[in-house]
C-alpha positions in Angstrom: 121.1 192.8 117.8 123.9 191.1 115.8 122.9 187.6 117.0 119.0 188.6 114.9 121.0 190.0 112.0 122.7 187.1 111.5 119.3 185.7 111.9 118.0 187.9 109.2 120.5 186.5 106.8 120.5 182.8 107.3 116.9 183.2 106.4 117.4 185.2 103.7 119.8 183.0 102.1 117.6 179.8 102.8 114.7 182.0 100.8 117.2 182.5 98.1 118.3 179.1 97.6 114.6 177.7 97.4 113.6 180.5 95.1 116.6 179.3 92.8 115.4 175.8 92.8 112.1 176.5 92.1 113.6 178.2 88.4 115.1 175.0 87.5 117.7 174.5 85.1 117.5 173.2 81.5 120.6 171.7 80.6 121.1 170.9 77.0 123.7 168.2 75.2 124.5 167.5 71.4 126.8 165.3 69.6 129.8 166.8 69.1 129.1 169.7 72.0 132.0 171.1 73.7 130.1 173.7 75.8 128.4 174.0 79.1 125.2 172.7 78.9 123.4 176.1 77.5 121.3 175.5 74.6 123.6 177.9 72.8 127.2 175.9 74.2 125.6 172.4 75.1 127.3 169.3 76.6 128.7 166.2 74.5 127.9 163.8 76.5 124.9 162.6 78.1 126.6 162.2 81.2 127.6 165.4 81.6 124.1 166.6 81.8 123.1 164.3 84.3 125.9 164.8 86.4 125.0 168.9 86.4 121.3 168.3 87.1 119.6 169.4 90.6 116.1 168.3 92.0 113.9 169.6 89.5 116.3 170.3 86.0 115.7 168.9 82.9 118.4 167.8 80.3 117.5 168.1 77.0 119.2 165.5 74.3 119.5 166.8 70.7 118.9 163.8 68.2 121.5 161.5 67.6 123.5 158.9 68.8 125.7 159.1 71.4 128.0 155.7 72.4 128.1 156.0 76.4 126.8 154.2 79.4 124.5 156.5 81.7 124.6 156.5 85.2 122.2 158.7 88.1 124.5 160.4 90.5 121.6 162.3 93.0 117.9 162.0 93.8 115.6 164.2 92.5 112.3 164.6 94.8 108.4 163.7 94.3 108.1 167.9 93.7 111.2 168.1 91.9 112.0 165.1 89.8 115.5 164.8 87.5 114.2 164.2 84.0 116.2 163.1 81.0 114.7 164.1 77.4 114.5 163.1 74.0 114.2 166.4 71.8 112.7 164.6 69.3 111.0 161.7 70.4 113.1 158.4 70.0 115.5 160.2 67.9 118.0 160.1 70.4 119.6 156.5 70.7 122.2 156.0 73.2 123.9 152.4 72.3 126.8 150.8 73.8 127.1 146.5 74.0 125.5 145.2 77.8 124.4 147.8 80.4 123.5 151.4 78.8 121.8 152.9 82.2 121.8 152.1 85.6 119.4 154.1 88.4 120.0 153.9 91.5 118.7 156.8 92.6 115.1 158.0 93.1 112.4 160.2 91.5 114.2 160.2 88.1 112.2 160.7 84.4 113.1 159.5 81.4 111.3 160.3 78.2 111.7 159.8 74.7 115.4 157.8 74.1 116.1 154.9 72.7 118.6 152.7 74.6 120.2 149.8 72.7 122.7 147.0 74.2 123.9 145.5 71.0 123.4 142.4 72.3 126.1 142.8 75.2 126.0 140.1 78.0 124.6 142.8 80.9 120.5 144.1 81.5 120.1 147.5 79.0 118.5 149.3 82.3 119.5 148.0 85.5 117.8 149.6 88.4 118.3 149.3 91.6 116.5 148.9 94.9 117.4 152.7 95.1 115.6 153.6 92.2 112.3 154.3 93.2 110.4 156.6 91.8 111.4 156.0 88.6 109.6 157.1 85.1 110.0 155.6 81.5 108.0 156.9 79.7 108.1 156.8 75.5 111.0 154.5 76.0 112.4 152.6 73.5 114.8 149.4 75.0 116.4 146.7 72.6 118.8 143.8 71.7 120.1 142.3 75.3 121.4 138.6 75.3 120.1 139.3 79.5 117.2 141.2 80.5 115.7 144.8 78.7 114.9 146.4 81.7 115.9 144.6 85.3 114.0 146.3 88.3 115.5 145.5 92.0 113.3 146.3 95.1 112.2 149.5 94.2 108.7 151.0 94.6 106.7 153.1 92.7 108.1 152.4 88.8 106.0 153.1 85.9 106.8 152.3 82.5 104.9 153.8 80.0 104.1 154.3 76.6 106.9 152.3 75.5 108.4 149.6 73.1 110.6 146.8 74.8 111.7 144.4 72.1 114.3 141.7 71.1 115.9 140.4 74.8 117.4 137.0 73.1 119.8 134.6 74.7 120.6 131.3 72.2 122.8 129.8 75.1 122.0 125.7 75.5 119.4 126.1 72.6 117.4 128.7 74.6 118.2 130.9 77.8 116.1 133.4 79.9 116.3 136.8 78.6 112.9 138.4 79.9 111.6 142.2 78.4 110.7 143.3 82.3 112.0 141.3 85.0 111.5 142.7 88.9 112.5 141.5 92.2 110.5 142.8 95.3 108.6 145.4 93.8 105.6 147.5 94.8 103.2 149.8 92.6 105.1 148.9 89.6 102.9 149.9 86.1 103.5 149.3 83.1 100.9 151.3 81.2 100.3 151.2 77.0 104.0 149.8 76.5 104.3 146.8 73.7 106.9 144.1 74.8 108.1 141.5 72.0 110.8 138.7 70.5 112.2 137.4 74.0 113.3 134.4 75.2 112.2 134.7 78.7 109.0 136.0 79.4 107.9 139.3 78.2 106.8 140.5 82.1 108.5 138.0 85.1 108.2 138.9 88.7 110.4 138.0 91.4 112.6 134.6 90.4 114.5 135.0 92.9 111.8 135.4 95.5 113.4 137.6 97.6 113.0 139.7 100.8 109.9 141.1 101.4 108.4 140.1 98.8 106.5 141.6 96.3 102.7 143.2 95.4 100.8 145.7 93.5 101.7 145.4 89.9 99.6 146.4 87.3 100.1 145.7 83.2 97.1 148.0 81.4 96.6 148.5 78.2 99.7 146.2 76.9 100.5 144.4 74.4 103.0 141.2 74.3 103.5 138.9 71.7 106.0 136.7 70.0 106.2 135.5 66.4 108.7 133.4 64.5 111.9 135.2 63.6 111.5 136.5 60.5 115.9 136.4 59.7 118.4 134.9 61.9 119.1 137.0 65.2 121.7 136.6 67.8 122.1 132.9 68.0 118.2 132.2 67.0 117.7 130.9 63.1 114.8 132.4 61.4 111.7 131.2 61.9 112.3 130.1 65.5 109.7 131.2 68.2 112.1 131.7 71.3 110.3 132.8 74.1 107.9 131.1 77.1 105.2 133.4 78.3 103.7 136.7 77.8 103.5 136.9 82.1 105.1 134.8 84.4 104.7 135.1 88.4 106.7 134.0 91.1 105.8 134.6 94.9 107.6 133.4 98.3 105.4 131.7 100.3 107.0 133.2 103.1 105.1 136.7 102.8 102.3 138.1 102.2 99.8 137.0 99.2 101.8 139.2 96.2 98.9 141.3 94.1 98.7 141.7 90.2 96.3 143.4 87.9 96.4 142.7 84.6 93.9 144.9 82.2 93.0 145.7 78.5 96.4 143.9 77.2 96.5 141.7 74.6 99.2 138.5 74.3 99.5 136.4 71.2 102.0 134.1 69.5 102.6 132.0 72.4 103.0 129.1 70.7 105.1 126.5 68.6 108.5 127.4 70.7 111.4 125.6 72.0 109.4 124.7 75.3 105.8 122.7 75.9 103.2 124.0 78.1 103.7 127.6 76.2 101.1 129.8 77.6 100.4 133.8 77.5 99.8 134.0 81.2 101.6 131.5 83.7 100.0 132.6 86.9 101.2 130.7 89.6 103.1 130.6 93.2 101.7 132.6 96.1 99.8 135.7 93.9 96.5 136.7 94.1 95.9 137.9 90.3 92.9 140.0 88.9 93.1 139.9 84.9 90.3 141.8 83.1 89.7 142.3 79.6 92.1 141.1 77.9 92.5 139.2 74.7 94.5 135.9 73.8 95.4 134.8 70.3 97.2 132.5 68.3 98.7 130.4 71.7 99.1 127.3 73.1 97.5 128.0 76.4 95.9 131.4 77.2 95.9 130.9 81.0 98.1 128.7 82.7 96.9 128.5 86.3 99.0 127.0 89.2 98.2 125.9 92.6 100.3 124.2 95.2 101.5 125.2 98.6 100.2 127.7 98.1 99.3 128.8 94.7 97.6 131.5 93.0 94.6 132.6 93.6 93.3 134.1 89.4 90.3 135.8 88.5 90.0 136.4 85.0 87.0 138.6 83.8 85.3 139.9 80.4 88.3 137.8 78.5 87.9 136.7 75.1 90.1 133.9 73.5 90.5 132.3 70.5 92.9 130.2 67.9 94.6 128.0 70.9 94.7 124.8 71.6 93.8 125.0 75.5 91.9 128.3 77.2 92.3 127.4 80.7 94.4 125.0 82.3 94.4 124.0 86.1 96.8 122.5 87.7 97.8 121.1 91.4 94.3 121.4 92.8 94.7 125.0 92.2 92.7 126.4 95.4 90.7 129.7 93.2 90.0 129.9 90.4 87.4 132.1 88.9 85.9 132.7 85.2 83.1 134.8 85.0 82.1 136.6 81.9 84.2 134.9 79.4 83.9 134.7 75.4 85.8 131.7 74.1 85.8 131.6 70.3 86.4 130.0 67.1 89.8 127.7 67.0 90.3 126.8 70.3 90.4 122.8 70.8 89.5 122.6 74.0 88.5 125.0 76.5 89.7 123.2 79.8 91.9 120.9 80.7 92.8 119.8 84.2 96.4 118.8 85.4 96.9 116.9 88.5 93.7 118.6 89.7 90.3 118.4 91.0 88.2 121.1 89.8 86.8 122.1 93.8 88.5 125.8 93.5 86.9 126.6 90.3 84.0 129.1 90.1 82.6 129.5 85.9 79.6 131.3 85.1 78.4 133.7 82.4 81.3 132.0 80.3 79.9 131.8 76.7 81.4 129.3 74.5 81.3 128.8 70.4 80.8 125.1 70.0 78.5 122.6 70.5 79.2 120.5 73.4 79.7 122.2 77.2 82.9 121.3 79.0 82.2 120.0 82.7 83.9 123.0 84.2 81.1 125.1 83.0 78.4 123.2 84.0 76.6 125.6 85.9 73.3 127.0 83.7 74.4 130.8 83.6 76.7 129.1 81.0 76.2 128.7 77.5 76.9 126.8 74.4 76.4 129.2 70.8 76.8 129.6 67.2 78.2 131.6 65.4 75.3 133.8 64.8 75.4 134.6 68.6 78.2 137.2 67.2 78.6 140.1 65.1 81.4 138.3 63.1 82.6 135.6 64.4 84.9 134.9 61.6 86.6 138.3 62.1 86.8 137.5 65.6 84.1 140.4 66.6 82.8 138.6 69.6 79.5 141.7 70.6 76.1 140.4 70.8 74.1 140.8 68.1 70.0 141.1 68.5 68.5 137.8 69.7 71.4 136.5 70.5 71.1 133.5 73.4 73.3 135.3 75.6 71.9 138.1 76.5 69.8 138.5 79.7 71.2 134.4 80.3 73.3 135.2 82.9 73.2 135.6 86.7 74.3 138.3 88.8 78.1 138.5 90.0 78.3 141.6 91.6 81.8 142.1 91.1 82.1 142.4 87.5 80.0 145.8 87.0 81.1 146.5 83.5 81.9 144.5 80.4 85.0 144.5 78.4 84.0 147.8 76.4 82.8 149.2 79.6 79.6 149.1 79.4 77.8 148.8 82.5 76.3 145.7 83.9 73.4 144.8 83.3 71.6 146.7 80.6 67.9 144.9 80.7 66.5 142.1 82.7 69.8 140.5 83.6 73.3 139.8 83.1 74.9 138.7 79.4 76.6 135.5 79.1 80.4 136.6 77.7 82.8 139.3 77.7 80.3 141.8 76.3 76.8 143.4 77.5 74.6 143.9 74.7 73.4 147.5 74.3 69.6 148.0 73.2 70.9 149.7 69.9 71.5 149.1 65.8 73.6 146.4 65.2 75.7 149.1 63.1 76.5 150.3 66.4 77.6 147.9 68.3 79.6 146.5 65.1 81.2 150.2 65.3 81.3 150.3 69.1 83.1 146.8 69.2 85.3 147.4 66.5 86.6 150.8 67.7 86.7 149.7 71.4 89.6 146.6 71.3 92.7 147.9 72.1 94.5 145.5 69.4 92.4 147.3 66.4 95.2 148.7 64.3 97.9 149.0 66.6 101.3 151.1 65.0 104.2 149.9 63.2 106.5 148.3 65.9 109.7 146.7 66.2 113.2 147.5 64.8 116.1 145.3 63.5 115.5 143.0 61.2 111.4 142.8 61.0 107.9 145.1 61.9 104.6 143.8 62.4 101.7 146.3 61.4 98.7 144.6 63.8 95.3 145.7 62.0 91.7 143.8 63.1 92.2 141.1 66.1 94.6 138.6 65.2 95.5 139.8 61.8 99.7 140.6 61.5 101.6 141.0 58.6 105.2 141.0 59.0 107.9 142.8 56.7 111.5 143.5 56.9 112.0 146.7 58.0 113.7 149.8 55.8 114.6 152.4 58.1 115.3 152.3 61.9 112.2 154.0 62.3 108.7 154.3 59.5 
């Protein structure tokens, strides 16, 4: 009888306990705070939150800034995450020179803060292979003479809805300092986040190519660009462009094929640096990479593509790319590559170029080109050679069809690509369109209209802090200004 009481209230007390965590905690700090963490007696420090938070508790940060390095002491869970909050969005900026957070522990959220290094010599975010799990989201990172945010072996990160800017090391005239930098990751996304002013690479993946190595990233809906300095920052002179590529891939070839997916991002300003061969994507090692509508600008290269023993297999789709000197470069016999459903427009000088290569791994169809002679490379007949008046506005770098134009229904049949860049569905009459867009049997006023409101570099938001912002309006178009406030 007493053994089954005792029975009675283990289980009881295991009821209670779950029942507590499931009303989780809201703990709350503010500058100055000298309480316990109610909204009514809140925390000082940041740290203090963190340190009282369960599996499932919230702390809530009070605008501000607070000087203090964060840390994660305990794992939350994939039903009850830790999460760290802004109050007001980005109005909490937590600042100290080098490292302001390190994870290293799993299924933690962060949303809305502003973490700035001050240009110390350590990564703003570190986190570890422990870190899994982990959520920025509405982030803003800045000023590291290392890496902005420096990701061990940990699996399923997602950044998000963020602004990762100004990672600058002057050391020896230029030195890596990279906006995302990863090691052995898996399922890591980074999701509507605009990375810019490094001089690394705005995304790098695993220099070190390390143990086990490294697959399923995805970039969508990005945007990564440099531009010349518009004042004198951290070692830089004004005016320099000091960083290499928008993407850059490294991959073992001691494991498996690494996977990337690169969608609806935009890079630009890749070129006229302190380096040659400047390119927005340098795709190369052992990766098999999938890059589909995006846009390149105002570069030296757009795609850089490497082969080797072995190197990467890249598949770009429904691209469109203008103002560069090179499109595509191939080098090394590069083993795949494939171009299908490509719009190359007005400024580029030349839409190949081959490298110590043969051109056996290419595959180009339904690649339409603005000029008037066609490369060898895209020789096969689904590809084609237009005018201007193929477009809607070619001068404003509107790249849709317009009525009549020689590209639609000119294309063959690739049955991978079932949607254009807009996402429109492929094909709409008789056949395939030639390019990165499938005409639509409408008004031109709507596809001028459907075009225009459908690229994800149409007037993008003020971004940036320090000295400088760039307001980005219609494709390509970037006015830079110095900046007033820490935030317009």
């Amino acid at each position: 009888m007493l053994e089954r009481v005792f029975v009675w209230l283990f289980a009881v007390g295991l009821c209670a306990t779950a029942s507590d965590r499931a009303e989780a905690t809201e703990w709350f700090v503010a500058r100055g705070g000298v309480g316990t963490g109610t909204v009514s007696s809140p925390f000082g420090r940041i740290q203090d939150g963190i340190n009282a938070a369960q599996p499932g508790d919230t702390v809530t940060v009070a605008s501000g800034t607070y000087a203090e390095k964060l840390q994660t002491v305990r794992n939350g869970s994939s039903s009850l995450p830790i999460r760290l909050r802004a109050a007001t969005s980005r109005g909490t900026i937590v600042t100290v020179p080098g490292r302001v957070v390190t994870v290293s522990h799993g299924f933690f959220t962060v949303e809305g803060l502003v973490f700035d290094g001050q240009y110390g010599a350590d990564d703003t975010i570190r986190v570890t292979s422990a870190g899994s799990n982990l959520v920025l989201r509405d982030v803003e990172v800045r000023r590291s003479t290392k890496d902005l945010i420096d990701i061990g072996a940990a699996q399923h990160v997602l950044i998000e809805g963020s602004l990762i800017h100004h990672a600058l090391n002057a050391a020896g005239g230029r030195t890596d300092a990279h906006g995302i930098v990863a090691a052995a990751v898996h399922d890591l996304v980074v999701r509507d986040t605009e990375i810019h002013t490094f001089s690394g690479d705005g995304v790098q993946i695993d220099p070190g190519r390390s143990t086990p190595g490294w697959s399923g990233v995805t970039l969508d809906g990005d945007r990564i660009w440099l531009a010349p300095l518009p004042a004198a920052e951290n070692g830089f002179a004004a005016g320099t462009v000091t960083g290499e590529n928008a993407v850059d891939t490294k991959a073992s070839a001691s494991y498996p094929r690494a996977t990337m997916v690169i969608r609806n991002t935009i890079a630009s300003g890749f070129r006229d640096g302190l380096i040659s061969n400047m390119a927005a994507f340098n795709l190369k090692e052992n990766v098999d990479v999938t890059v589909d509508r995006v846009t390149v600008y105002d570069s030296e290269i757009a795609f850089r593509t490497r082969g080797g023993m072995p190197g990467a297999w890249v598949t770009a789709q429904n691209a469109v790319v203008y103002n560069v000197t090179t499109a595509f470069r191939y080098e090394d016999n590069i083993e795949r590559l494939r171009i299908w459903n490509a719009t190359v427009g007005a400024g580029v000088t030349r839409v190949f170029q081959a490298f110590s290569s043969n051109r056996n791994g290419l595959d180009v169809r339904n690649v339409l080109i603005l000029g008037t002679s066609r490369p060898v490379e895209a020789n096969d007949k689904s590809n084609r050679i237009v005018s201007a008046d193929a477009f809607v506005n070619a001068s404003a770098n509107n790249y849709a069809l317009v009525p009549g134009s020689a590209a639609v229904d000119a294309g063959s049949t690739i049955p991978t690509v079932t949607a254009d860049r807009i996402g429109v569905s492929r094909p709409q009459g008789r056949a395939y369109d030639v390019g990165a867009y499938e005409y639509q049997r409408i008004t031109a006023g709507q596809i001028a209209s459907q075009a225009w409101h459908a690229h994800a570099d149409s007037f993008h938001r003020v971004s940036g802090t320090g000295s400088a912002a760039c307001i980005s309006g219609p494709i390509g178009n970037r006015s830079c200004r110095p900046r007033r406030t820490a935030r317009e």
